[in-house]
N, C-alpha and C positions, 0 to 999 in steps of 0.2 A: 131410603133413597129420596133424594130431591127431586121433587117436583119438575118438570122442564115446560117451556111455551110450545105449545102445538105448529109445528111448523106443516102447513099441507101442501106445499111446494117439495118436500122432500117424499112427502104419498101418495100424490102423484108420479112424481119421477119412479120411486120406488115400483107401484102398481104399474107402471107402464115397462120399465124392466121384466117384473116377472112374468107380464103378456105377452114380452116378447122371447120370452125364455121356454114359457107353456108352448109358444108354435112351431118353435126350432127343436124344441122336444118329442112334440105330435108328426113334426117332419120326420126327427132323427128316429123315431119308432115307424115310421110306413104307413100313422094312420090319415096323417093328409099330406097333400102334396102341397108345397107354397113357392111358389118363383122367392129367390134367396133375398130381389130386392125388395119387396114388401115388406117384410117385417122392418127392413132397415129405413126405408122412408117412415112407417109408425112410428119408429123409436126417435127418430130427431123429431118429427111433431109433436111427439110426445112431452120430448123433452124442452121445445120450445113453450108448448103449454104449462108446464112446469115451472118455468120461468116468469110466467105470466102471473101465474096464480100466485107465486114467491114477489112481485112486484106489488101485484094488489094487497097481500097480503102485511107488508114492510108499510104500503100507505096508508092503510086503515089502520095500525098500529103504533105508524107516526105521525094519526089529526086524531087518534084517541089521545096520545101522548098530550099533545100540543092543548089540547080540548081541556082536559082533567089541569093541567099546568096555567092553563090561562084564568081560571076560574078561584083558584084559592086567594082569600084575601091577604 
């Protein structure tokens, strides 16, 4: 199997889904109770942090690029 680039904007998104899936599960079983919009405002912060960290992560990846490319003789 080939190798892939660590993307942690998708491990994010990903871990922020299943938190929101563990709550909705912990509701749908009767062990907590959660007003239905909470999880839903989590999951778009979630997902905007997600975004964020996929941003930072594109820019450190595109001044390593630039960095390593500017330096060979």
């Amino acid at each position: 199997m080939r190798r892939h680039p660590m993307e942690p904007g998708k491990l994010v998104a990903g871990l922020v889904v299943l938190g929101v899936a563990a709550v909705y599960g912990l509701d749908a079983a009767g062990e907590r109770h959660v007003r239905s919009l909470v999880p839903l405002i989590v999951l778009v912060c979630g997902l905007c942090a997600a975004g964020v960290v996929s941003t930072l992560t594109y820019a450190a990846r595109r001044k390593r690029a630039r960095s390593t490319d500017g330096s060979a003789p």
